[in-house]
Backbone as XML, in Angstrom:
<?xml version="1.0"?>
<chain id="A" units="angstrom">
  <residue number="1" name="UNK">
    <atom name="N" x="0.831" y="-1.198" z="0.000"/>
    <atom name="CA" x="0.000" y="0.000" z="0.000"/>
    <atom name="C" x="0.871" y="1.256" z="0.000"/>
  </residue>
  <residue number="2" name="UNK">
    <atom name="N" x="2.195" y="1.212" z="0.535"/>
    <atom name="CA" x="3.056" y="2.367" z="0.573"/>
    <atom name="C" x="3.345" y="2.880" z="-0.441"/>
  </residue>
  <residue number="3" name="UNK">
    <atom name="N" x="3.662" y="2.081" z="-1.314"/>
    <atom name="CA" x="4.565" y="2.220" z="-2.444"/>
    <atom name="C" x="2.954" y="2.561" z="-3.393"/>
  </residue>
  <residue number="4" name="UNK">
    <atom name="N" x="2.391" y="1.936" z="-3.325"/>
    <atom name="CA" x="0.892" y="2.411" z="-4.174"/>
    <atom name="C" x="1.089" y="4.175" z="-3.984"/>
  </residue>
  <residue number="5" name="UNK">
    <atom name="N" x="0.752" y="4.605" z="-2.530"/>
    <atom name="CA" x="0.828" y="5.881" z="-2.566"/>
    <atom name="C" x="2.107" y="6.912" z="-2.976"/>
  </residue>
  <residue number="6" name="UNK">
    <atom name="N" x="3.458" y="6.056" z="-3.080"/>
    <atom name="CA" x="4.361" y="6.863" z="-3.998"/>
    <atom name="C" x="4.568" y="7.346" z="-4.527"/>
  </residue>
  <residue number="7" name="UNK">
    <atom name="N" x="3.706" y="5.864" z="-6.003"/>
    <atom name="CA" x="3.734" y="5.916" z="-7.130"/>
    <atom name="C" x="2.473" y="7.011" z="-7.632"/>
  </residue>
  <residue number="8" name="UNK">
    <atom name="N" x="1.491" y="7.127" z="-7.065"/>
    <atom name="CA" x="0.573" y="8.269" z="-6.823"/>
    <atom name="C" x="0.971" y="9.778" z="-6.498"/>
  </residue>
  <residue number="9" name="UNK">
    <atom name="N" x="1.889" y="9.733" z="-5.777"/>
    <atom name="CA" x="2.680" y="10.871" z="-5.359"/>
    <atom name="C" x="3.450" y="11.570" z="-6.158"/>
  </residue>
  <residue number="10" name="UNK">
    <atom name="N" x="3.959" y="10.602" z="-6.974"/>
    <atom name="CA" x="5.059" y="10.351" z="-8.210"/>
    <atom name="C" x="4.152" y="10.778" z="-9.483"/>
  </residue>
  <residue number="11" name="UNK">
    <atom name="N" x="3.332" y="10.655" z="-9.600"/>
    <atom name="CA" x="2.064" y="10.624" z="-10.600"/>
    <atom name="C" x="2.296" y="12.105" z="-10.768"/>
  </residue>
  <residue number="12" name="UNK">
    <atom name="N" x="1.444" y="12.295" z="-9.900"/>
    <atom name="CA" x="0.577" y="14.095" z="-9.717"/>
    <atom name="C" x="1.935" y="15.046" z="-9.649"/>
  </residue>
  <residue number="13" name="UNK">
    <atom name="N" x="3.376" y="14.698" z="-9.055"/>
    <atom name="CA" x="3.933" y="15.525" z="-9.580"/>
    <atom name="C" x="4.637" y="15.825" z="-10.673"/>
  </residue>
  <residue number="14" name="UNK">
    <atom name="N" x="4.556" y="14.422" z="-11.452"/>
    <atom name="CA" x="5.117" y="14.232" z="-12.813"/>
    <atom name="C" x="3.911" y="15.213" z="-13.797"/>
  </residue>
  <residue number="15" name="UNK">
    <atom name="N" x="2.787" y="15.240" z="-12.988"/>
    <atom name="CA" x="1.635" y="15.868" z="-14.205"/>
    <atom name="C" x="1.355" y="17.181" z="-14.299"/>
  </residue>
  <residue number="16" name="UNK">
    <atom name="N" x="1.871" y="17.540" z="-12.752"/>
    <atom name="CA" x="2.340" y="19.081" z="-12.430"/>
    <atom name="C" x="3.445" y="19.522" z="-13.116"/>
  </residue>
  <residue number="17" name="UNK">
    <atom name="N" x="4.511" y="19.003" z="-13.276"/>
    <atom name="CA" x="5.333" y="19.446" z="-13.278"/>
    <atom name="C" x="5.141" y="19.520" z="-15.113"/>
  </residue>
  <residue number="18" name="UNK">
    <atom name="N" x="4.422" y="18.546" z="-16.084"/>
    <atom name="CA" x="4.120" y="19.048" z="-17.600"/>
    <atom name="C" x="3.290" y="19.969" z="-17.746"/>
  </residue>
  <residue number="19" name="UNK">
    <atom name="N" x="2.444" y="19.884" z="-16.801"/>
    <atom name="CA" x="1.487" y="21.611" z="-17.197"/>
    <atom name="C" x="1.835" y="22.766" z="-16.799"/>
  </residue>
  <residue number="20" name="UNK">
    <atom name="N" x="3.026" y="22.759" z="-15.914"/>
    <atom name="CA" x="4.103" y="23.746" z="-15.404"/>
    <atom name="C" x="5.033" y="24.274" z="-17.260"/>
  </residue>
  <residue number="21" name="UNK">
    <atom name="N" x="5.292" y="23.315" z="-17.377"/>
    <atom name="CA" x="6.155" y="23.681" z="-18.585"/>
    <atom name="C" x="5.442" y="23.371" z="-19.791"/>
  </residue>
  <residue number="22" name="UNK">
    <atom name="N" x="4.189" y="23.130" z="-20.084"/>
    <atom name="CA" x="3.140" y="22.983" z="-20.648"/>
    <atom name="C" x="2.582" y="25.167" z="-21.281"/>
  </residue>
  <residue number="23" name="UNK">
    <atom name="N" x="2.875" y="25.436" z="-19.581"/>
    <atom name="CA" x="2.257" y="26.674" z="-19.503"/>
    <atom name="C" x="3.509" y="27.599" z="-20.043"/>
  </residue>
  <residue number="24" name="UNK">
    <atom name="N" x="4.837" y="27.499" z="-19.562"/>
    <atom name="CA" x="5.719" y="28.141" z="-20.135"/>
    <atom name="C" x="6.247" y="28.134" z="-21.653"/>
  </residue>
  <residue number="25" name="UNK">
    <atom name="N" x="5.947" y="26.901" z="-22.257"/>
    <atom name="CA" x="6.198" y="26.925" z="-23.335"/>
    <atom name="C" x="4.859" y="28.252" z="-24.044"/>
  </residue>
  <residue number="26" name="UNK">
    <atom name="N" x="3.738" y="28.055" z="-23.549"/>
    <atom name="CA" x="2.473" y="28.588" z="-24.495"/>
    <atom name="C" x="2.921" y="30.059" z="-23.755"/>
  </residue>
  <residue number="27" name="UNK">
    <atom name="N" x="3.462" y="30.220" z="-22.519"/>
    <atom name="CA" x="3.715" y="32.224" z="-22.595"/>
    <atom name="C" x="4.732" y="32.035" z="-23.586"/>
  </residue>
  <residue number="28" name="UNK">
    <atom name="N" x="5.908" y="31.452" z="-23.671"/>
    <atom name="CA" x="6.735" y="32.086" z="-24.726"/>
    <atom name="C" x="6.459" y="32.236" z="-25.776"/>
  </residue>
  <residue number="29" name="UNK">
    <atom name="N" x="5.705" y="31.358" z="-26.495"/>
    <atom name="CA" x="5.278" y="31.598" z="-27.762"/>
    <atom name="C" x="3.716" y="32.660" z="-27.894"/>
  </residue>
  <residue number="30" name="UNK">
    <atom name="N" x="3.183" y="33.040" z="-26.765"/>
    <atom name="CA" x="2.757" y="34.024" z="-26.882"/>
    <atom name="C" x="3.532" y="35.747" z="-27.151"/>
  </residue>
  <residue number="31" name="UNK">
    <atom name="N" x="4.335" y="35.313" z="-26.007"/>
    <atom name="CA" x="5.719" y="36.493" z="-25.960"/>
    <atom name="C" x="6.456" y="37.098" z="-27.266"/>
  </residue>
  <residue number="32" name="UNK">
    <atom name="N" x="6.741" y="35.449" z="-27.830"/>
    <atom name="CA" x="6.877" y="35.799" z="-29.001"/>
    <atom name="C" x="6.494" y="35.976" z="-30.453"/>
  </residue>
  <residue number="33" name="UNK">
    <atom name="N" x="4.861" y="35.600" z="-30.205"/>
    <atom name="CA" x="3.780" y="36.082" z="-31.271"/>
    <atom name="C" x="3.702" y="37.798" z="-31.120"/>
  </residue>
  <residue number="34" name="UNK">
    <atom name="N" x="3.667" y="38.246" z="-29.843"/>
    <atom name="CA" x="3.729" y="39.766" z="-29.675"/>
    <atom name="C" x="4.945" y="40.491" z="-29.844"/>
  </residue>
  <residue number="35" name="UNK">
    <atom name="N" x="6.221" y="39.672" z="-29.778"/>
    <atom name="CA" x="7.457" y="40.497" z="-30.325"/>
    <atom name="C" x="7.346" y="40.567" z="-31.844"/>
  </residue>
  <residue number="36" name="UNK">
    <atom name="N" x="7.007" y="39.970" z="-32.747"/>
    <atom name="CA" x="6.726" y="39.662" z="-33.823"/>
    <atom name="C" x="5.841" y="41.062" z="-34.530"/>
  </residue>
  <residue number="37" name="UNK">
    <atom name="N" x="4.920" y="40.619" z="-33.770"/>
    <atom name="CA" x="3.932" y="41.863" z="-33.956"/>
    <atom name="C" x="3.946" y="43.806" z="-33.949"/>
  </residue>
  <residue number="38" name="UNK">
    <atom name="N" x="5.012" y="43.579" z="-32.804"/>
    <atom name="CA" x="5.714" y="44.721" z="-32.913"/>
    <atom name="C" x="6.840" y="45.451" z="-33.316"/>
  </residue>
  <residue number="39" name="UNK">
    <atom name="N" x="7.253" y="43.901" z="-33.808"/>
    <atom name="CA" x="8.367" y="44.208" z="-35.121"/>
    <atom name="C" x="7.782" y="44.758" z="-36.359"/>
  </residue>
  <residue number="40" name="UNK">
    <atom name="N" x="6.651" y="44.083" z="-36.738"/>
    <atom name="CA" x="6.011" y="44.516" z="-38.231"/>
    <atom name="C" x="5.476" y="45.876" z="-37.931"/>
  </residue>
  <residue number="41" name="UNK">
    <atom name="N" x="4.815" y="46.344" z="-37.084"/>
    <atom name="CA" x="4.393" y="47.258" z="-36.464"/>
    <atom name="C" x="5.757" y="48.580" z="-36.888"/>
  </residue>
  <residue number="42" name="UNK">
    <atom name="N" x="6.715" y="48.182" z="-36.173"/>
    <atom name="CA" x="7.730" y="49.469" z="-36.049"/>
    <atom name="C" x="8.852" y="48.998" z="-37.787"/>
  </residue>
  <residue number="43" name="UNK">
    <atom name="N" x="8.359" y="48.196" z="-38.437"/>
    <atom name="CA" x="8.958" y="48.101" z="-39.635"/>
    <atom name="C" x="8.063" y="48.875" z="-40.654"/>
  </residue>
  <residue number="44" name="UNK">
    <atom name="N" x="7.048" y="49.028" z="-40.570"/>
    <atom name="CA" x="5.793" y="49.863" z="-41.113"/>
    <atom name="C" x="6.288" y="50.976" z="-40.649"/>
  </residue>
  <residue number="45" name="UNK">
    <atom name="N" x="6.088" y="51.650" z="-39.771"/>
    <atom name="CA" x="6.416" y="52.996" z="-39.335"/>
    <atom name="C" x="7.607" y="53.490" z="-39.755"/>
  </residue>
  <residue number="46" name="UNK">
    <atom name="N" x="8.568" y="52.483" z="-40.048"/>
    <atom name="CA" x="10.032" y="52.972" z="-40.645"/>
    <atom name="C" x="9.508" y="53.331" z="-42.078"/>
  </residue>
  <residue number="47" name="UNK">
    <atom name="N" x="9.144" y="52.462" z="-42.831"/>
    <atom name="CA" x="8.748" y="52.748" z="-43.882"/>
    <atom name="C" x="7.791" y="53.434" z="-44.460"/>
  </residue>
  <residue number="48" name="UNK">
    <atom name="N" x="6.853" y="54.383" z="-43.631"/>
    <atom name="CA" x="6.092" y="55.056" z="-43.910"/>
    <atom name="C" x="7.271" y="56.660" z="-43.652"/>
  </residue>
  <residue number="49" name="UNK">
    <atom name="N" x="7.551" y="56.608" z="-42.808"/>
    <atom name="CA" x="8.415" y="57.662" z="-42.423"/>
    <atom name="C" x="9.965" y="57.931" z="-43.613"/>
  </residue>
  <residue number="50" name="UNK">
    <atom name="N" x="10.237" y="56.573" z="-44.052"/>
    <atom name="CA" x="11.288" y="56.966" z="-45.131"/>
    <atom name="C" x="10.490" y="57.043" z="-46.381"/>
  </residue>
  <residue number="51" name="UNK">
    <atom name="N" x="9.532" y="57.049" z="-46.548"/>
    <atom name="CA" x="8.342" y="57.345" z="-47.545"/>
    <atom name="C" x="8.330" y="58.517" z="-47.576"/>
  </residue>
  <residue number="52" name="UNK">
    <atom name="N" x="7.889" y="59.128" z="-46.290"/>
    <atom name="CA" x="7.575" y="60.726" z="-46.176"/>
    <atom name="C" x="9.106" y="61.508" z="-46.441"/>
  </residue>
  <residue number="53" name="UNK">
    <atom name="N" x="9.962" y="60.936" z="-45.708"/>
    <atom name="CA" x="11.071" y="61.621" z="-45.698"/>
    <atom name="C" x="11.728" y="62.152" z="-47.080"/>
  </residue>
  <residue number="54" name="UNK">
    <atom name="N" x="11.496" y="61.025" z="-48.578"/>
    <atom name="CA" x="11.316" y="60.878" z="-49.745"/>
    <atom name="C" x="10.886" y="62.083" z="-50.645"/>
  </residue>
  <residue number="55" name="UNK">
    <atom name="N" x="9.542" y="61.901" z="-50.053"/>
    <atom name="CA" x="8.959" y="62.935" z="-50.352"/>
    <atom name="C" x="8.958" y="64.287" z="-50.259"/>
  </residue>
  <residue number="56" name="UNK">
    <atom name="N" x="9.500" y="64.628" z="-48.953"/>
    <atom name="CA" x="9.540" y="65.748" z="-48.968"/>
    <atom name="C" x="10.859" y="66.338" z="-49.017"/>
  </residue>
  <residue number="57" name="UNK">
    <atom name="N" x="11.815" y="64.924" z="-49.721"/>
    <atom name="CA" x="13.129" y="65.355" z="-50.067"/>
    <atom name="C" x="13.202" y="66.228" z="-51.786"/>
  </residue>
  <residue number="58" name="UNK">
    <atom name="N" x="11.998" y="65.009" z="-51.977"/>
    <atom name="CA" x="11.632" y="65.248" z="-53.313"/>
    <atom name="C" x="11.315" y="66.744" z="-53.757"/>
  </residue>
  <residue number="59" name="UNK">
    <atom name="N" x="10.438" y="67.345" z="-52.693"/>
    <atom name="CA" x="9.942" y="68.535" z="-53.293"/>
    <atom name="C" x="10.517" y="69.615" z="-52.920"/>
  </residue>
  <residue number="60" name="UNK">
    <atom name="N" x="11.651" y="69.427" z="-52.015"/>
    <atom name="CA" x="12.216" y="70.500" z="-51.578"/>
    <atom name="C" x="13.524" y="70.455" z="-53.059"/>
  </residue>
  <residue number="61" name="UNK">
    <atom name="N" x="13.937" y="69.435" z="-54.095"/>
    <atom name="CA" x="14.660" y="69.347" z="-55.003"/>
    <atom name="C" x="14.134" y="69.953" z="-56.375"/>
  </residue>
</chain>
């Protein structure tokens, strides 16, 4: 019966311990769905801004 409850013991923290890193894997790849996002984000803004910059290189020529 001891060893029954061990292996039970042994269980639940083996199942803890995958939804522990279950959960860390899914923030990082959240983390890094949103770094992503704010890369395209501030790669747009570069390029709208060397757009403008263009432009109004243009007309001052």
């Amino acid at each position: 019966m001891h060893l029954l409850q061990e292996d039970l013991a042994r269980a639940h923290c083996r199942a803890r311990l995958q939804d522990a890193e279950q959960n860390r894997r899914f923030h990082l790849a959240t983390q890094f769905a949103k770094a992503q996002k704010q890369a395209e984000r501030a790669t747009r803004r570069a390029e709208r801004a060397s757009a403008k910059a263009r432009l109004s290189f243009a007309r001052l020529v």
